[in-house]
C-alpha positions as CSV (number, residue, x, y, z in Angstrom):
1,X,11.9,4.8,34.9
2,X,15.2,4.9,33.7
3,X,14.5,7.3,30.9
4,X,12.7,9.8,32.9
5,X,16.2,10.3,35.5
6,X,15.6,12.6,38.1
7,X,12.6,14.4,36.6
8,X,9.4,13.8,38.2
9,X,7.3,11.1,35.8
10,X,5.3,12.8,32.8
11,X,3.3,11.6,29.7
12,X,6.3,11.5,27.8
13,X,8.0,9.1,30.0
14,X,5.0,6.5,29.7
15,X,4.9,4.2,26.5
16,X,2.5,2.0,25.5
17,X,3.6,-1.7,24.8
18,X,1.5,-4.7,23.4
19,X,0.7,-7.6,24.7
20,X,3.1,-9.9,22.4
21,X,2.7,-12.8,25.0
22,X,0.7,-15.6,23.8
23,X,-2.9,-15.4,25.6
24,X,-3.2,-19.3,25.3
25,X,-6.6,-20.7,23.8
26,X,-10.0,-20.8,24.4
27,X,-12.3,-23.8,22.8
28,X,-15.3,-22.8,23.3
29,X,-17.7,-25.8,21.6
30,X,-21.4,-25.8,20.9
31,X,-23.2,-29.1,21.0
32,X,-26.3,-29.7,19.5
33,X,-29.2,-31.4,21.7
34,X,-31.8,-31.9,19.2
35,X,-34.4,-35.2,18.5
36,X,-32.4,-35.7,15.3
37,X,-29.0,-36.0,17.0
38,X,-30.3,-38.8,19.4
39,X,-28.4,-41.6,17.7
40,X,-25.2,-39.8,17.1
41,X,-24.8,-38.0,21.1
42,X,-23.2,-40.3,22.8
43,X,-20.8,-40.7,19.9
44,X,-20.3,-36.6,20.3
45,X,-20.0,-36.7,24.2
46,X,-17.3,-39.3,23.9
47,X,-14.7,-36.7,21.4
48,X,-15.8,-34.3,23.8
49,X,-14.4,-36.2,27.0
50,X,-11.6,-37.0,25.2
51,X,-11.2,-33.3,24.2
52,X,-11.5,-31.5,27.2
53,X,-9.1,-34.3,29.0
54,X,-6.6,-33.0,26.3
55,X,-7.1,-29.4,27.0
56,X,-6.7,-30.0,30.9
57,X,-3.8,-31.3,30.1
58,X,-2.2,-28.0,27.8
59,X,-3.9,-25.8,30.4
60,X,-6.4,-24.5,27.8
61,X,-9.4,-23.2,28.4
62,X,-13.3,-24.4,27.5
63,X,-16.5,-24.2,27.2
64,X,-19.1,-25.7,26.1
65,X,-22.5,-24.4,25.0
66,X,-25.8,-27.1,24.4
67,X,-28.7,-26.2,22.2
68,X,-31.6,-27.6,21.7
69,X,-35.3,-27.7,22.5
70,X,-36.2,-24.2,22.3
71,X,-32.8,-22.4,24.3
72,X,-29.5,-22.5,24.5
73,X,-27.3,-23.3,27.8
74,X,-24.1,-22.6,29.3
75,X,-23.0,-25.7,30.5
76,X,-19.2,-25.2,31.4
77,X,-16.8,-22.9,31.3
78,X,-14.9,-20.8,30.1
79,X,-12.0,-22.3,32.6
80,X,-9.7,-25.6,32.3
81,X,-11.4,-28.4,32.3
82,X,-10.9,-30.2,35.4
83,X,-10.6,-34.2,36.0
84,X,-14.2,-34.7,36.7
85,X,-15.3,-33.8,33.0
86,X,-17.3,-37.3,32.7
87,X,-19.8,-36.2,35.4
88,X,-21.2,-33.8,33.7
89,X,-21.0,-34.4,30.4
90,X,-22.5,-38.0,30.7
91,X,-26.0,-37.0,32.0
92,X,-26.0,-34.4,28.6
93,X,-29.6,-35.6,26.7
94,X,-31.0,-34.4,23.8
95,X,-34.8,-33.8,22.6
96,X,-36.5,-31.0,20.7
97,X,-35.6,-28.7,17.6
98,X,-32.5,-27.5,16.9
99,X,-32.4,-23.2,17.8
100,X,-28.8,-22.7,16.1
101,X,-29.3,-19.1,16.4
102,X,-29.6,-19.4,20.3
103,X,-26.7,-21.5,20.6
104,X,-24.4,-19.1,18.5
105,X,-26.1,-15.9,20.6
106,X,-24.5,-18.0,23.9
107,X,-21.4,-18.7,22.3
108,X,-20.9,-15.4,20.8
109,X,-21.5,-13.6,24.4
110,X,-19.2,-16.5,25.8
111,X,-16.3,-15.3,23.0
112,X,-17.1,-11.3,22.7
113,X,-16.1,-11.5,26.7
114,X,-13.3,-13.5,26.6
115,X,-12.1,-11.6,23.9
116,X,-12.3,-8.2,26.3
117,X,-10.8,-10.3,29.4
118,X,-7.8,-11.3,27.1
119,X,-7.7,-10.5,23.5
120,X,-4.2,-11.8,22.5
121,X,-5.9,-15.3,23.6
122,X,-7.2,-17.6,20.5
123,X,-10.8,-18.2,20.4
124,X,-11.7,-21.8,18.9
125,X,-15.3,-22.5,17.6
126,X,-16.4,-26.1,17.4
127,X,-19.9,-26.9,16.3
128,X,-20.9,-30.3,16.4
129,X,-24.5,-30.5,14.7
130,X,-26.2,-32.9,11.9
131,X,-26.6,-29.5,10.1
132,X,-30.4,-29.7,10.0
133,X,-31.2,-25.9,10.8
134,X,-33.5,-24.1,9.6
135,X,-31.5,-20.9,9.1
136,X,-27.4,-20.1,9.7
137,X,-27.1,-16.8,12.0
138,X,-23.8,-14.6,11.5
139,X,-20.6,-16.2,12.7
140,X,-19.7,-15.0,15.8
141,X,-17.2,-12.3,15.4
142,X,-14.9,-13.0,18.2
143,X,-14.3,-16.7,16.9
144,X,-11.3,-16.8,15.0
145,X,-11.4,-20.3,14.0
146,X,-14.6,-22.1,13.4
147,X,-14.8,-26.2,12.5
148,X,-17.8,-27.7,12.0
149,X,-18.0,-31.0,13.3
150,X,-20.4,-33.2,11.2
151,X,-22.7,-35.2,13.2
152,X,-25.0,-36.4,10.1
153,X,-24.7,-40.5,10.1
154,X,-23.4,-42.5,7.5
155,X,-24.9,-45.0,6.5
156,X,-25.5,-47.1,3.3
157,X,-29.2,-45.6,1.2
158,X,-28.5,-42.3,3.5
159,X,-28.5,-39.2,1.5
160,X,-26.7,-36.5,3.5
161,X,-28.4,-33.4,3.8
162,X,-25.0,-31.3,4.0
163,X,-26.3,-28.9,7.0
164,X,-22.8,-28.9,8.6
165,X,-20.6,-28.3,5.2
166,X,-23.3,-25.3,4.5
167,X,-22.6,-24.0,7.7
168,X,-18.9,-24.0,7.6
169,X,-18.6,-22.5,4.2
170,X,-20.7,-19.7,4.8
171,X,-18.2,-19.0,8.4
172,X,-15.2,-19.5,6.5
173,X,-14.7,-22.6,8.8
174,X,-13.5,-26.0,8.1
175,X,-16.3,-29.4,8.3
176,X,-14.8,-32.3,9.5
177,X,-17.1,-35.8,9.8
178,X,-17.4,-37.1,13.3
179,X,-15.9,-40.4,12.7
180,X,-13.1,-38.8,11.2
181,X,-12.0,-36.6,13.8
182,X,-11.3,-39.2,16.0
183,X,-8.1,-40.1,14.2
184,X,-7.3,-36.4,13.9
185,X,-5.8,-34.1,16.7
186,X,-7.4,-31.1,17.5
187,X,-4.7,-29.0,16.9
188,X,-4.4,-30.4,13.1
189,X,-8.1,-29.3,12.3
């Protein structure tokens, strides 16, 4: 207003400016609910707790997206996670086959309109899956991290199928094993 003195306000007197401010984070994280993840889920509800108790904390947002059976479901979010997490993330069951594509349809709608309510914000994708699709969809485009959270067990005579490691090669993403990421923070993945 300075500029434009005593002159009444005109086109050349307005400037466009970006957004340089940080738009903080979103995590959005997409769980899957299938018959074959049965003996790893509460393992995979438990870093979740633990994960969205951290976020509250930084004042980031989540969400989190379950797949299985034949759909997909918004169960949270995007918001900060508040300090009744364990409520509802306890009762999460699993059953059914695993419709990957259904869960990364949610989660790409969840990210494509974050991205148009803030899009200086940083949009996190965590899959946690055993990797046993049938087919891997097209990374969401508004994700612009992905890690793969590998749900497959480990056990002794197991041969691991690999799912998760396909999936985050082909996204460009990083595949981290569940029992690892325990001892890692979030922010170093």
């Amino acid at each position: 207003m300075l500029r434009k003195g005593p002159l009444p306000l005109g086109r050349t007197h307005l400037r466009y400016v970006e957004d340089e401010a940080p738009g903080g984070e979103l995590h959005c994280f997409l769980l899957d609910g299938s018959a074959s993840m049965l003996n790893c889920l509460a393992q995979a509800k438990g870093w979740l707790l633990d994960s969205f108790d951290r976020l509250a904390r930084e004042r980031a947002e989540a969400a989190l997206i379950r797949f299985g059976g034949d759909r997909a479901e918004v169960l949270y979010g995007p918001a900060v996670p508040r300090w009744w997490n364990e409520r509802w993330i306890e009762p999460i069951g699993g059953g059914g086959g695993t419709p990957l594509p259904a869960g990364v349809a949610s989660a790409a709608h969840v990210l494509d309109r974050a991205k148009r309510r803030q899009a200086s914000q940083i949009r996190v994708l965590w899959v946690l899956t055993d990797g046993r699709v049938r087919e891997i969809p097209p990374k969401p485009d508004a994700a612009d991290r992905v890690v793969v959270i590998d749900c497959e067990p480990r056990r002794a005579g197991h041969i691991a199928l690999g799912g998760s490691e396909r999936l985050a090669r082909a996204w460009g993403g990083r595949c981290v094993h569940l029992d690892d990421v325990a001892q890692q923070r979030m922010n170093s993945l």
